[in-house]
GUVO-34212 format. One record per residue (C-alpha): residue number from 0; y, x, z. Coordinates in Angstrom, 1 decimal, padded with zeros to 4 digits. Layout:
 num     yy     xx     zz
 NUM      Y      X      Z
...
***
This chain:
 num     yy     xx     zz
   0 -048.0 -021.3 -012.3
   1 -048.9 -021.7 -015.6
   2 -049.4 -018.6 -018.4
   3 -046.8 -018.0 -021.0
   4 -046.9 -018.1 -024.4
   5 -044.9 -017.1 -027.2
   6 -044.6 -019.6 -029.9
   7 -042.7 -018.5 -033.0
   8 -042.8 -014.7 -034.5
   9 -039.2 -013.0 -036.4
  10 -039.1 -010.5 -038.4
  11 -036.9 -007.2 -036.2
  12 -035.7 -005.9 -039.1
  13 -033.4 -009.1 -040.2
  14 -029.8 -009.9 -038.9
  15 -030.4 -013.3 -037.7
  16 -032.9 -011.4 -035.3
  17 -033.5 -013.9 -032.3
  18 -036.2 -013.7 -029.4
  19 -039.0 -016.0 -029.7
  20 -038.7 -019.0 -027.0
  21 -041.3 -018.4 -024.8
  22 -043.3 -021.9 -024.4
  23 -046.0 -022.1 -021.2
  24 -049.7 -023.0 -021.8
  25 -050.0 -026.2 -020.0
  26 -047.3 -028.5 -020.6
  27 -046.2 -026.2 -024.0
  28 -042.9 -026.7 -023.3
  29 -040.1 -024.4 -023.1
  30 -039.8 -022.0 -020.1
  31 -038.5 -021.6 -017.6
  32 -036.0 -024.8 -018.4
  33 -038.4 -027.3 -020.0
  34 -041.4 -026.6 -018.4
  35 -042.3 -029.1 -015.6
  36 -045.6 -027.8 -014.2
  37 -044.3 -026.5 -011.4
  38 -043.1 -030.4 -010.3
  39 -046.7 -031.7 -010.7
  40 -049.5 -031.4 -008.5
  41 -051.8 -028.8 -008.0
  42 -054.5 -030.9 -009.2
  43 -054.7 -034.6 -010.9
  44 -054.3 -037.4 -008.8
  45 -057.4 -039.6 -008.5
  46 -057.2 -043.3 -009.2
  47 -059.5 -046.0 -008.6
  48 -058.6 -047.8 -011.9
  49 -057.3 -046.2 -015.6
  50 -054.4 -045.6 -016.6
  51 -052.9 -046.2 -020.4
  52 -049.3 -045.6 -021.0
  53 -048.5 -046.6 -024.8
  54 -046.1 -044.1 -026.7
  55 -043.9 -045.0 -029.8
  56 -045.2 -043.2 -032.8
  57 -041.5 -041.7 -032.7
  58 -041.7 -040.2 -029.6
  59 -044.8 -039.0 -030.2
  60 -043.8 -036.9 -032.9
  61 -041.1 -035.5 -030.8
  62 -042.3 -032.2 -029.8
  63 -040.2 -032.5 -025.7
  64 -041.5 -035.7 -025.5
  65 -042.1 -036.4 -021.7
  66 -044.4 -039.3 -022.1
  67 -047.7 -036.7 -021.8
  68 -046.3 -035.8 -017.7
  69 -048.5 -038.5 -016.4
  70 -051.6 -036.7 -018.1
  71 -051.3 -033.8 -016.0
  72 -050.8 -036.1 -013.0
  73 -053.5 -038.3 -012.8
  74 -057.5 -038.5 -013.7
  75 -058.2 -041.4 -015.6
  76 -055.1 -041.5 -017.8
  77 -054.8 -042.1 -021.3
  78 -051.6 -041.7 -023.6
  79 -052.1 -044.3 -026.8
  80 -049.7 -044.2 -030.1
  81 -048.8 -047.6 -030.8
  82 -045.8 -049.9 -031.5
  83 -046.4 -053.0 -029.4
  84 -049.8 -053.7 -027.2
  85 -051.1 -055.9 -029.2
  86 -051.5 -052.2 -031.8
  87 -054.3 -051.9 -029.8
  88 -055.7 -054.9 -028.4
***
C-alpha cells in the first residue's frame, strides 16, 4: 500500500476549521476513495513495444484526472499533452 500524505495545512484556531484530505504518495490522489493503487499491479507490466496515450491539455490540468493509471501499469509508457496526434507528429 502506498504512504499517505497530507496535502493542504488550516489554521485550528479558525471556525471554518476542516481536516486536511489526506492524498497517498503514489497516485496523489485522495484516500481511501480516490486512490487506485491498490487496483494496479504490484509491479509495471512489461511490454514488448511503447506505449503513448495522448491527453487533452484540459484533462491534464485536472488534478483527478485518470489518464496517468496506465503509468503505473505498464513499463514503456508515456502520457503526451496534445490536442490531435498530428500535435506531435
Amino acid at each position: 500500500m502506498a504512504d499517505i500524505v497530507v496535502d493542504a495545512t488550516s489554521d485550528a484556531g479558525s471556525d471554518d476549521f476542516r481536516r486536511p484530505r489526506q492524498m497517498c504518495a503514489k497516485c496523489l490522489r485522495p484516500t481511501p476513495t480516490g486512490c487506485f493503487c491498490a487496483s494496479t499491479p504490484a509491479q509495471p507490466i512489461n511490454t514488448r513495444g511503447a506505449l503513448v496515450i495522448i491527453r487533452h491539455p484540459h484533462e491534464y490540468k485536472r488534478p483527478l484526472s485518470t489518464s496517468n493509471v496506465m503509468t503505473f501499469c505498464m513499463h514503456r509508457c508515456a502520457l503526451v499533452k496534445a490536442r490531435a496526434v498530428k500535435d506531435q507528429v
